[in-house]
MIDOKE-133452 format. One line per 10 residues: number of its first residue (from 0); their letters; for each residue x, y, z of N, C-alpha, C. Coordinates in steps of 0.001 Angstrom, whole numbers, plus 500000, padded with zeros to 6 digits. Layout:
N
NUM) A) X,Y,Z,X,Y,Z,X,Y,Z; ...;
This chain:
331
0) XXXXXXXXXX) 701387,518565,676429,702666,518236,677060,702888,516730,677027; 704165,516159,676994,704694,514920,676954,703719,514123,678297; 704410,514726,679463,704228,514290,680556,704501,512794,680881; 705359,512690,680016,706162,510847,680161,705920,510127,681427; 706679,511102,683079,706486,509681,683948,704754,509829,684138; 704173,510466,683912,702420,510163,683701,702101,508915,683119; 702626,508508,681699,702851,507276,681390,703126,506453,681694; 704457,506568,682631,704889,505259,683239,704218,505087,684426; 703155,505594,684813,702420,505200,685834,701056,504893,685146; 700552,505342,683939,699943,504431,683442,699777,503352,683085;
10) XXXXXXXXXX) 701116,502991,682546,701170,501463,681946,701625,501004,683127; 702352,501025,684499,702757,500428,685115,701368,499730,685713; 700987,501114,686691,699565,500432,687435,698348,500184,686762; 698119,500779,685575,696779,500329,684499,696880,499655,683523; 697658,499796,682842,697984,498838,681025,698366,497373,681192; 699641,497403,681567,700414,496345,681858,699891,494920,682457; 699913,493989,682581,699529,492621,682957,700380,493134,683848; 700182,492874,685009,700787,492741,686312,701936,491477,686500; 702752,491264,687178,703467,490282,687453,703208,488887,687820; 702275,489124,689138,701487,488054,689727,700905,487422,688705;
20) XXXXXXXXXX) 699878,488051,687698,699385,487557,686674,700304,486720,685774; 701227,487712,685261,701924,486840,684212,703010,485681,684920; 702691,485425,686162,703392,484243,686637,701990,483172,686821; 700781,483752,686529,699876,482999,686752,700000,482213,686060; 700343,483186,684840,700310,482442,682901,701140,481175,682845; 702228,481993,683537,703207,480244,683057,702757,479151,683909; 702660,479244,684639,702566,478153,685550,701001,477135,685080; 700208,478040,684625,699278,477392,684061,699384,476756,683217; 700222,477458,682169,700660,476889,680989,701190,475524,680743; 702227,475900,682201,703004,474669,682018,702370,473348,682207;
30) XXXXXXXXXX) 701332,473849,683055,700605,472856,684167,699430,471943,682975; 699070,472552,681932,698055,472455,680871,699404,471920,679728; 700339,472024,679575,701365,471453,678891,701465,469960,679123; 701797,469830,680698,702385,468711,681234,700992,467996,681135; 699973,467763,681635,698676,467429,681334,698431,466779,680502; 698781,467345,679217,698620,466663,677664,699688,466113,677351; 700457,466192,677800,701707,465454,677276,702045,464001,677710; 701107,464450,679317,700689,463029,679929,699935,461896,679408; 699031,462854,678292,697947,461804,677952,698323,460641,677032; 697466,459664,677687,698044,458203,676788,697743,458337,675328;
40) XXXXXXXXXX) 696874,458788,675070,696259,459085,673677,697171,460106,672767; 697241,460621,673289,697868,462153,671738,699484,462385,672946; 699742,462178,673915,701061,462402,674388,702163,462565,673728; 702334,461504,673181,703650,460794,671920,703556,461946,670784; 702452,462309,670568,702764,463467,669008,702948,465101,669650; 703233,465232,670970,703409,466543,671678,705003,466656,671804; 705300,467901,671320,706856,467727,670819,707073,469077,671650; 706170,469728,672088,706705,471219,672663,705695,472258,672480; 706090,473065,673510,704875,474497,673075,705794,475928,673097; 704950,476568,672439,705613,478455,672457,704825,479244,672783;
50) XXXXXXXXXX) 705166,480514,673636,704585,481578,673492,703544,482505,672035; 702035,482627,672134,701891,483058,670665,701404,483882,671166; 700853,484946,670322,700039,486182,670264,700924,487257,670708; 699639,487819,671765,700109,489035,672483,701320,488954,673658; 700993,487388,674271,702383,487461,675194,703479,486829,674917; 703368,486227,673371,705063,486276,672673,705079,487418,672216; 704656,488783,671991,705005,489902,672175,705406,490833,672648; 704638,490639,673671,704807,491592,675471,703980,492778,675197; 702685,492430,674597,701683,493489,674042,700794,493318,675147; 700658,492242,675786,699320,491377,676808,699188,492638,677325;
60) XXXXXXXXXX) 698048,492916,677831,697623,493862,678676,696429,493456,679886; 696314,494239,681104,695145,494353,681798,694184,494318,681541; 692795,493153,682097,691994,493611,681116,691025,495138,682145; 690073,495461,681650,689724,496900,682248,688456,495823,682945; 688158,496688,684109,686956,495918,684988,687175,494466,685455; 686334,493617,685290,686455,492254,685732,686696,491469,684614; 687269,492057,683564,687249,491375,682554,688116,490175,682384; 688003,488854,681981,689481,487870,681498,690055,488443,680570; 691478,488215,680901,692563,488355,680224,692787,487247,679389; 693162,487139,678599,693345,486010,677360,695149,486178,676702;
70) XXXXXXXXXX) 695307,484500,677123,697113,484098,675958,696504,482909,675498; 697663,483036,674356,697508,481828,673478,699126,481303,674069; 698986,479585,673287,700249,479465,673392,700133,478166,671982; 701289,478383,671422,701119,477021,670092,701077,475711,670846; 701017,474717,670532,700710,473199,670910,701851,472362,670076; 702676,472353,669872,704237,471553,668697,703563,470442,668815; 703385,470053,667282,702885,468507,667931,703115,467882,666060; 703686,466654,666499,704058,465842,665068,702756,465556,664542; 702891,464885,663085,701974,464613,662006,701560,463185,662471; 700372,463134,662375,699709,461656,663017,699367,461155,661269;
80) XXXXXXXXXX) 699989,460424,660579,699835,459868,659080,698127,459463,659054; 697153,458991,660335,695713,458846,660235,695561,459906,660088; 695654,461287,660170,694826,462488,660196,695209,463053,659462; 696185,462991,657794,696369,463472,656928,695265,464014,656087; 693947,463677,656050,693232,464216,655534,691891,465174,656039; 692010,464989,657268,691227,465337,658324,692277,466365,659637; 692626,467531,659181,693533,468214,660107,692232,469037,661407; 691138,469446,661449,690691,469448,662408,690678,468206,664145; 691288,467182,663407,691306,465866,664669,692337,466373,665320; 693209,467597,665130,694176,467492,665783,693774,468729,667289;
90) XXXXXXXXXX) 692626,469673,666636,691503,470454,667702,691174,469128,668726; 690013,468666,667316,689458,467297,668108,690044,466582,669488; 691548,465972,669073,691877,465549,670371,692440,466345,671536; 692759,467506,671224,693900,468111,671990,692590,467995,673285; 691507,469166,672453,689956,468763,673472,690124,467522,674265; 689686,466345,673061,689334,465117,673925,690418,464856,675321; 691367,465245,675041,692578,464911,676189,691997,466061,677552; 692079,466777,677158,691121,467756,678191,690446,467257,678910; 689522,467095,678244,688226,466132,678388,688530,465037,679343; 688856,464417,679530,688763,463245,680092,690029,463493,681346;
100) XXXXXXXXXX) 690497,464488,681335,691538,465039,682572,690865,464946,683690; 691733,464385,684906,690596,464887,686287,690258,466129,686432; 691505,467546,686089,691446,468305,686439,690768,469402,685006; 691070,469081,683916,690903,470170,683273,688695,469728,682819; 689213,468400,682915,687544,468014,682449,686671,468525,683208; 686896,469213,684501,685566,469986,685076,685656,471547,685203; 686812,471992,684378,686726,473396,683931,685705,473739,682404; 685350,474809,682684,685034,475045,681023,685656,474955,679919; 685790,473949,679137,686874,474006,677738,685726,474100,676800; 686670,474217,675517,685711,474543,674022,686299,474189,672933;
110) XXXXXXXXXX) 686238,474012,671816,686943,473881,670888,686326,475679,669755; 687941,476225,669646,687414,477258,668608,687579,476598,667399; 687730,477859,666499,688093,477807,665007,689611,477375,664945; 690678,477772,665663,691858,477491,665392,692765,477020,666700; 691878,476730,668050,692039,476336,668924,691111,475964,670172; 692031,475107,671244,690992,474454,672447,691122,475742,673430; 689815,475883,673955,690004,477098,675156,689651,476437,676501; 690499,476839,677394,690152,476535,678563,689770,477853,679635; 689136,477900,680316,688489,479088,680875,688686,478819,682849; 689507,479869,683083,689829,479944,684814,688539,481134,685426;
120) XXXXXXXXXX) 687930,480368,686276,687303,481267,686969,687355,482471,687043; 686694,483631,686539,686746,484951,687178,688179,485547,687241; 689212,485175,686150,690411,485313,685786,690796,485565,684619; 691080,484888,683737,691340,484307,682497,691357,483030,681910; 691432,482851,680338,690550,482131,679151,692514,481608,678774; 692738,480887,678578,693961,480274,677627,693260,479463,676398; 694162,479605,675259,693935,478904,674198,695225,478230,673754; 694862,477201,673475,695764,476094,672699,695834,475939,671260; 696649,476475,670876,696922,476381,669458,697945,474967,668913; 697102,474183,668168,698104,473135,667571,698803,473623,666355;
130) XXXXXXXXXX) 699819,472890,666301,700795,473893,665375,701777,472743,665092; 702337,472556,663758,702762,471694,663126,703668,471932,662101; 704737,471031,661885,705629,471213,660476,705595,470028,660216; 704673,469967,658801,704217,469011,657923,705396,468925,657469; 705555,467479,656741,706592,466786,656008,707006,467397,655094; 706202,468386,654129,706056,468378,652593,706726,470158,653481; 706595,470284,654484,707652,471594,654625,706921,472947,654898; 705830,472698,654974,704873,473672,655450,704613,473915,656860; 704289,474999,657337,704102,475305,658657,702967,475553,659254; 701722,475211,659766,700348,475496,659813,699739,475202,661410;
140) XXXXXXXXXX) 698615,475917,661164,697646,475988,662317,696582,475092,661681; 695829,475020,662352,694351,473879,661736,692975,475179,662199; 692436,475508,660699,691224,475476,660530,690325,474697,661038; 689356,475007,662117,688191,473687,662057,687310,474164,661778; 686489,475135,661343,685830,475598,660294,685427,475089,659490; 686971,475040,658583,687076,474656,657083,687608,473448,656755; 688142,473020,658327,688946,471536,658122,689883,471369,657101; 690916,472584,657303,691734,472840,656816,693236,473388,657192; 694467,472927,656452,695619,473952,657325,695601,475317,656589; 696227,476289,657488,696415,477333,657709,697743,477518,657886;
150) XXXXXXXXXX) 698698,478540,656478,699735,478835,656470,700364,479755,657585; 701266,479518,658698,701955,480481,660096,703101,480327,659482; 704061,481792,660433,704823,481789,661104,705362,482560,662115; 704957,481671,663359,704852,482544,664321,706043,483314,665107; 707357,482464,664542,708447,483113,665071,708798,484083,663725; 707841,484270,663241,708859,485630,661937,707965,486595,662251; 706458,486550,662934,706033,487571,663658,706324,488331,664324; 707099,487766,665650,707748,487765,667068,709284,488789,666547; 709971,487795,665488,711152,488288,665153,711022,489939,664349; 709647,489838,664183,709069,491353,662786,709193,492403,663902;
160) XXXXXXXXXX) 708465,491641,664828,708175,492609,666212,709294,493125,667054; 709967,492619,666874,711565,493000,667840,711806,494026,667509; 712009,493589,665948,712493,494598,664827,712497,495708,665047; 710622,495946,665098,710070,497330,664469,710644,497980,665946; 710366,497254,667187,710499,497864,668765,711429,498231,668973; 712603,497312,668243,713806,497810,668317,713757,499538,667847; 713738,499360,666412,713422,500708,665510,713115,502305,666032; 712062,501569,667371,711255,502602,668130,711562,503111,669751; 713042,502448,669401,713713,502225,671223,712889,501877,671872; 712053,500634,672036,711477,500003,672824,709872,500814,672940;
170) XXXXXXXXXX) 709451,501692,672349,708266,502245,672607,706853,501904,671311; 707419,500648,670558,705876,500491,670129,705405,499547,670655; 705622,498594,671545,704922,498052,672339,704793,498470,673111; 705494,499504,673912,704243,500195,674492,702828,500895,674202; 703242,501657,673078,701822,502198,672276,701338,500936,671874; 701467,499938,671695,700752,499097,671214,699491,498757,672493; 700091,498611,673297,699410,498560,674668,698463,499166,674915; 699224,500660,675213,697911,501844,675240,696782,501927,674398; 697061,501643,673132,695738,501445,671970,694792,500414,672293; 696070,499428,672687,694773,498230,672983,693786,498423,674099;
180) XXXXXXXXXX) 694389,498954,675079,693678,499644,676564,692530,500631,676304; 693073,501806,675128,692022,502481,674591,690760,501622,674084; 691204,500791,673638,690153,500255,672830,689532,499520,673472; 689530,498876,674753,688641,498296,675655,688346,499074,676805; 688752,500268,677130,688383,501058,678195,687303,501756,677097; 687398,502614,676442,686214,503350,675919,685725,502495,674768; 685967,500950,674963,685128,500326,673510,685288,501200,672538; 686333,501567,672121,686310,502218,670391,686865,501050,669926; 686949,501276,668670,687125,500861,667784,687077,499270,668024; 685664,498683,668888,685372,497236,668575,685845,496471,667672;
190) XXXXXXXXXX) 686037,495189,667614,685798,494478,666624,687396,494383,665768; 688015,495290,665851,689585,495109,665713,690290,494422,666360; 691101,493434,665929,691213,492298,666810,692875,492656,666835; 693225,492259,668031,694622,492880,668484,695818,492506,666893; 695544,491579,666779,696789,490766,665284,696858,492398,664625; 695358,492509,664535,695216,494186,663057,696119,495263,663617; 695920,495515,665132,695887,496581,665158,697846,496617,665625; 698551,495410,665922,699657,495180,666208,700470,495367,664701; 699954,495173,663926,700561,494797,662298,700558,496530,661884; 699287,497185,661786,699121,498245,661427,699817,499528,662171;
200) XXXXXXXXXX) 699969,499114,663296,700905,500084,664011,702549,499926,664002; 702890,498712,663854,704573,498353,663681,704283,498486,661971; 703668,498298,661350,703914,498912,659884,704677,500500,660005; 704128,501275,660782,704262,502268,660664,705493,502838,661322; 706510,502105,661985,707347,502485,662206,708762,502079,661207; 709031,503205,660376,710254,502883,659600,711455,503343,660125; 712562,503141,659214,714082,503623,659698,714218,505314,659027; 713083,505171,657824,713042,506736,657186,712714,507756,658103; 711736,507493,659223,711339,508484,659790,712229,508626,660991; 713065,507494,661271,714611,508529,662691,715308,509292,661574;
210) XXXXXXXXXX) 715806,508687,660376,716672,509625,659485,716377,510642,659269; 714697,511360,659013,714711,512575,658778,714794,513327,660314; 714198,512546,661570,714035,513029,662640,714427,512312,663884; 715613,512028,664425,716130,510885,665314,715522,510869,666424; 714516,511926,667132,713905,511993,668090,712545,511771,667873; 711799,511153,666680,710960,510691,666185,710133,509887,667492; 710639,508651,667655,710389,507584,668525,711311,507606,669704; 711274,508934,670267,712516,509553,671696,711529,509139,672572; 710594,509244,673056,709591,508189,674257,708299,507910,673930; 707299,507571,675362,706134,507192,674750,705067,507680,674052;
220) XXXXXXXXXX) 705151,509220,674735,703898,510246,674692,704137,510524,672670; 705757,510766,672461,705973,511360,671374,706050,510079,670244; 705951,508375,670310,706296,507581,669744,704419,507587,669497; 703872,507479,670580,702422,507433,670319,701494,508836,669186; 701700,509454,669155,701660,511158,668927,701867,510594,667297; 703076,510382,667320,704025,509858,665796,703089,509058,665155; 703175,507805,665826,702368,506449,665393,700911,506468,664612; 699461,507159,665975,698442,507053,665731,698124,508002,664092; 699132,509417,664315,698766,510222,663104,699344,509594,661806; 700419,508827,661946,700896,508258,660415,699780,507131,660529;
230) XXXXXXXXXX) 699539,506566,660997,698075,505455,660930,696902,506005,660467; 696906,507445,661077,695388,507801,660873,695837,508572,659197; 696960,509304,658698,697420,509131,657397,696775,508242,656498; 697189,506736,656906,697592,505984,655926,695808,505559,655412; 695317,505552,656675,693997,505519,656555,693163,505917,655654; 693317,506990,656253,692487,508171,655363,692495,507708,654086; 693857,507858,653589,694259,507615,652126,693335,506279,651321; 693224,505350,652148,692556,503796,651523,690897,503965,652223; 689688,504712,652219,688496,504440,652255,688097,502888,651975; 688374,501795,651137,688025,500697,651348,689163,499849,651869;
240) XXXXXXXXXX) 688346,498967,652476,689539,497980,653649,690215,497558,652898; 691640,497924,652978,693113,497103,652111,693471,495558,652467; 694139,495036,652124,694563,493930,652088,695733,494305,653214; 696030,493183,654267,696986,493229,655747,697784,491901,655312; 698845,491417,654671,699472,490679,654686,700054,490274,656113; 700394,489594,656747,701137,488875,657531,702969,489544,657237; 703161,490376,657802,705000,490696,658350,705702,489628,658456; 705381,488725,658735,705748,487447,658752,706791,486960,657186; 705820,487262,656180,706237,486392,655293,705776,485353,654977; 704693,484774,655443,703906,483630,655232,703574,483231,654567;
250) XXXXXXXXXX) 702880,484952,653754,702489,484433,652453,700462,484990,652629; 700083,484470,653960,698489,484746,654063,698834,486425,654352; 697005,486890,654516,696785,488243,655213,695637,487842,655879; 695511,488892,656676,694692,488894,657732,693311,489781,657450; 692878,489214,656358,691661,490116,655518,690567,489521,656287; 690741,488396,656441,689722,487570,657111,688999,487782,658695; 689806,489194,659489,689701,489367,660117,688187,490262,660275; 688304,491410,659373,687275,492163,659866,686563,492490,658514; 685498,493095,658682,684683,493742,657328,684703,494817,656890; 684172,495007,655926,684226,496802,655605,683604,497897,656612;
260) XXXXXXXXXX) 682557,497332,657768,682036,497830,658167,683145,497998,659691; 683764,496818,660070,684627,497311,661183,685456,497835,661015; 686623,497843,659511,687210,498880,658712,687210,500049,658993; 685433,500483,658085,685333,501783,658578,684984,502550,659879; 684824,501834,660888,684634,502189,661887,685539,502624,662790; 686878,501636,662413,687896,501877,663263,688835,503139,662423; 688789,502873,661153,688922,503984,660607,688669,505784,661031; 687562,505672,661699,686594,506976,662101,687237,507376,663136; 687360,506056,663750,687831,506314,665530,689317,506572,665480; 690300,506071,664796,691407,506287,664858,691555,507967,664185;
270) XXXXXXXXXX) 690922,508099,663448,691238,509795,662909,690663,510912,664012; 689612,510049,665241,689312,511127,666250,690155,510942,667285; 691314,509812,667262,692149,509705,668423,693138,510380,668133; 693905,510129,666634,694635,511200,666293,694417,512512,667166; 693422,513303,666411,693291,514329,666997,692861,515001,668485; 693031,513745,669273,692674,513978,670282,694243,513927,671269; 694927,512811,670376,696091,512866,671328,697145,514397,671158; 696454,514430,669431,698001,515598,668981,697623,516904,669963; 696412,516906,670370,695619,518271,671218,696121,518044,672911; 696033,516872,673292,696756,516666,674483,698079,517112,674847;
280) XXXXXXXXXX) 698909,515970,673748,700412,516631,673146,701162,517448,673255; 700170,518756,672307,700770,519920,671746,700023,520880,673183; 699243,520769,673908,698669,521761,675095,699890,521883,676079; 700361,523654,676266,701155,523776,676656,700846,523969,678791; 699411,524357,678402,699389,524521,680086,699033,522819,680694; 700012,522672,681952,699920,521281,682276,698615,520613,682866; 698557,521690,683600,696831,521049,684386,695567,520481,683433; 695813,521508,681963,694939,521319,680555,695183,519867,680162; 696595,519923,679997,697280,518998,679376,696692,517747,679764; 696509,517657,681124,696420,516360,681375,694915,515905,682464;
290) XXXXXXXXXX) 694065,517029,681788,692482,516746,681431,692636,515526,680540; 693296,516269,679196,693031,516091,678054,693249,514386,677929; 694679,514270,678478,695398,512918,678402,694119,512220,679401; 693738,512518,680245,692890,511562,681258,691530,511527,680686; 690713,512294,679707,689735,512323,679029,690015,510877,677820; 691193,510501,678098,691574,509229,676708,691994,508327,677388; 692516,508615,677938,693002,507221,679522,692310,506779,680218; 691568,507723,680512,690860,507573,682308,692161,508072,682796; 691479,507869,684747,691990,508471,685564,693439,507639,685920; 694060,506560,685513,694927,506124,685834,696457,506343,684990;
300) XXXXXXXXXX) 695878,507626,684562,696950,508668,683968,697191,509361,685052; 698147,509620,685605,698114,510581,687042,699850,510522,687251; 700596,511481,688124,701265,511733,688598,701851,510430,689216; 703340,510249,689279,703738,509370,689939,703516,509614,691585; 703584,508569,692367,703110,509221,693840,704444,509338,694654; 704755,510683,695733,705816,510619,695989,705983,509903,697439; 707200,509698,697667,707294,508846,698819,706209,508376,699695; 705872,510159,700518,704756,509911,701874,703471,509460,701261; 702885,509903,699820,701750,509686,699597,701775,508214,699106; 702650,507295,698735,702748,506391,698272,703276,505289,699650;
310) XXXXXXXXXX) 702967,505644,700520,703310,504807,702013,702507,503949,702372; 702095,502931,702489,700646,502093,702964,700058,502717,704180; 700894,503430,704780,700205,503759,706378,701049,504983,706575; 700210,506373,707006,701365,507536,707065,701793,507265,708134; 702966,508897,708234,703959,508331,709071,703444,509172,710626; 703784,508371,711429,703272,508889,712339,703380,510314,712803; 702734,511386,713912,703233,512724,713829,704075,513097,714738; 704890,513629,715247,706003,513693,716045,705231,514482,717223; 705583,514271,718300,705100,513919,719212,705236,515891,719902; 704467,516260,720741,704364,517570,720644,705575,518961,721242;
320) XXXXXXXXXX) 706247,517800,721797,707551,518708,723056,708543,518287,722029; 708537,517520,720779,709426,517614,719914,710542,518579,718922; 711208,518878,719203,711720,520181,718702,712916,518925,717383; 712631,517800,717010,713286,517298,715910,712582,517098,714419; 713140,517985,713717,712352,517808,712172,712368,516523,711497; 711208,515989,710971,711272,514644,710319,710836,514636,708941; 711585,513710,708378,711728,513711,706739,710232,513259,706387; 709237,512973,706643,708075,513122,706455,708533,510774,705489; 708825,510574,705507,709096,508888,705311,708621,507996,705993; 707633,507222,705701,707140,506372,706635,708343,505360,706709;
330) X) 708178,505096,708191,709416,503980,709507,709024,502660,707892;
């Protein structure tokens, strides 16, 4: 069975980044913006920042347990003509400015491969992505690895993504969600890093499949149902890991992400989720039904709660010489 508002009480109270949280985000953001922009050193080449990843998507999710939650955000920042040959200095300082902050220098920071991380207590991890439009007309992230740029574009991602959501009346970011939730609540399919599994699932939503069937992508249960089995399709079909271009248009792919071995792994797992959701799905008795769905969810697949059970404090009981019926509503 569908069992849709089941869903929307999944993603509401389990999937979803909460509100509080994602007001945590900005404010941090901003607060780690203004910071560097302050700094006497690299200030002047800070031109602006954007939303990247998962929460210029609206893919971000909860993490499961005590886990940090993790955003990126780009770093806009002009061409320093000294560091034309050396594009890792631009990691280098964003760090050093960190670094020497009253406030951020006694948090945990790091420098990754393609950005500075800063780490909030027993919360969440932000990353700083520097991000640049070189003279010569190119658009890039910095390798520090390879001490090298790296061809983006992060607004033809964002814009790919509308697209496909559009396509799907608003329901592949939601499945995008749920997969990702799957995949850190029961650790399947490790090692797939959200970019793969966001690309590979909005691949799969075309305009061919409302034309043959307009109720294709009609809500979540049935957009998800749709999704995982044309994925687990396409799969099947390619046994060695294909090449993931960038939707973008960029020009790179995202081969670099995983190996043949996390390939096939996620490969395995996605052809047993398939069949695990289409069995949920297609089960006509409800109580079955939604074993099945909570055997892939967990328990925060459940019934929306109705009024009285959803009250912080019940309602009191009417008093015993009472002969007035009460709507059972907590005052």
């Amino acid at each position: 069975m569908k069992l849709t508002d089941y869903f929307n009480v999944l993603l509401k109270d389990t999937v979803n980044l909460g509100q509080v949280k994602l007001d945590s985000l900005d404010s941090r953001v901003e607060a780690v913006y203004k910071a560097l922009k302050a700094d006497e050193q690299i200030g002047h080449l800070i031109l602006g920042k954007t939303p990247q990843g998962s929460w210029a998507h609206k893919t971000i999710i909860n993490p499961v347990g005590s886990n940090e939650f993790d955003a990126d955000f780009m770093l806009d920042m002009s061409e320093n003509p000294d560091w034309a040959d050396d594009p890792e200095k631009y990691i280098e300082e964003v760090y050093a400015a960190l670094h020497r902050h009253s406030t951020y220098g006694n948090m945990p920071h790091s420098r990754k491969c393609r950005c500075v991380r800063v780490v909030y207590a027993n919360s969440m991890h932000l990353d700083i992505v520097p991000h640049l439009n070189l003279a010569d007309g190119r658009e890039v992230i910095v390798n520090r690895d390879d001490n090298a740029w790296e061809l983006t574009d992060p607004q033809g991602f964002t814009d790919w993504m509308k697209s496909k959501d559009a396509l799907a009346k608003g329901n592949l970011r939601k499945v995008i969600r749920l997969m990702k939730y799957l995949r850190d609540h029961k650790n399947s399919f490790t090692g797939t890093r959200s970019i793969l599994l966001t690309t590979l699932l909005g691949e799969q939503v075309t305009e061919l499949r409302t034309l043959l069937d307009p109720g294709y992508y009609s809500d979540v249960p049935t957009t998800l149902l749709h999704l995982v089995k044309d994925l687990d399709a396409w799969l099947q079909a390619r046994p060695i890991k294909p090449s993931i271009p960038d939707p973008s248009g960029s020009g790179i792919t995202f081969d670099h992400r995983w190996e043949q071995s996390t390939y096939s792994y996620f490969r395995d797992r996605i052809h047993v989720h398939a069949a695990e959701i289409e069995e949920a799905y297609e089960e006509e008795n409800k109580e079955r039904s939604i074993q099945l769905w909570q055997d892939i969810f967990g328990d925060g697949f459940k019934a929306p709660a109705t009024s009285s059970s959803s009250a912080k404090f019940p309602a009191a009981a009417p008093a015993a010489a009472s002969t007035v019926g009460r709507s059972g509503r907590a005052g």
